[in-house]
C-alpha positions as CSV (number, residue, x, y, z in Angstrom):
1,X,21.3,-0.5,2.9
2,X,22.5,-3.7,3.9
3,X,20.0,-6.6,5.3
4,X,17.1,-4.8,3.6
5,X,14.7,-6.5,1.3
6,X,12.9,-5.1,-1.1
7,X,10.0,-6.1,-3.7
8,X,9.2,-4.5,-7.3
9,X,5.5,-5.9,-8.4
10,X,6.5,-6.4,-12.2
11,X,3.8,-7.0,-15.0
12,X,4.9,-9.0,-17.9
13,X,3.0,-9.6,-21.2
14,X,4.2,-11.9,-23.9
15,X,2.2,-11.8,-27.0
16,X,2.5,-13.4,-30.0
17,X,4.2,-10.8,-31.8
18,X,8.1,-10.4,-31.4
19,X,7.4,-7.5,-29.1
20,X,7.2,-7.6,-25.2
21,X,5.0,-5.1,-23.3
22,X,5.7,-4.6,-19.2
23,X,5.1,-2.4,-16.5
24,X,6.0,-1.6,-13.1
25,X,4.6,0.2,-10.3
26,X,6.6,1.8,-7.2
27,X,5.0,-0.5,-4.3
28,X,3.6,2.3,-2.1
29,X,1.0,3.1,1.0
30,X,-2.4,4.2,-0.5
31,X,-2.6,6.9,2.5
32,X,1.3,8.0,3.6
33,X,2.9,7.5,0.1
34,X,5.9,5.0,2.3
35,X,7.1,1.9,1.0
36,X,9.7,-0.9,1.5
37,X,12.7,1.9,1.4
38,X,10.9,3.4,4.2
39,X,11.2,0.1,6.5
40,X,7.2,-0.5,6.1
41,X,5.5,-3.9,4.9
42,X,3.1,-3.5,1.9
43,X,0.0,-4.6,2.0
44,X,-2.9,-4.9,-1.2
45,X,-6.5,-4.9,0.0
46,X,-9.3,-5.3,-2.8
47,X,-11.9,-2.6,-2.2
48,X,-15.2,-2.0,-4.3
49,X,-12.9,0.7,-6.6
50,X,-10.2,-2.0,-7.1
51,X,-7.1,-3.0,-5.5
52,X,-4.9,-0.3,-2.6
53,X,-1.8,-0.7,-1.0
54,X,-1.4,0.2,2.6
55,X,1.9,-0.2,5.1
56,X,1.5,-1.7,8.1
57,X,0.4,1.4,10.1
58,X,-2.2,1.9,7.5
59,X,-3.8,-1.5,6.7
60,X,-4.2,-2.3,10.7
61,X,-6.2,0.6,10.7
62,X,-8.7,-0.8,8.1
C-alpha cells in the first residue's frame, strides 16, 4: 500500500553478555483484533490488569 504508515512496538535488551534478547508484538485492538494494516490508529490505555491496545472505534468508547 502506498502512503500508508505503519508502527512495530519493538523491545530491545542489551545485556552484558555478547547476546541480545528482543521481542515484538503485532500492534493490535484489544476488542476487534484490527491494527494499522487495517487503516485504524492504535491506542495503549493502562488498566488495573496492565496495559490494552484499542483502535480508534474502540478507545473512544472507553
Amino acid at each position: 500500500m502506498q502512503g500508508v504508515n505503519q508502527t512495530i512496538i519493538h523491545d530491545m535488551q542489551i545485556l552484558k553478555t555478547p547476546r541480545i534478547l528482543t521481542s515484538v508484538s503485532k500492534v493490535e485492538c484489544y476488542v476487534c483484533g484490527k491494527g494499522l494494516e487495517d487503516g485504524h490508529s492504535i491506542t495503549a490505555k493502562t488498566l488495573p490488569n496492565g496495559i490494552v491496545l484499542f483502535c480508534d472505534v474502540h478507545y473512544s468508547l472507553q
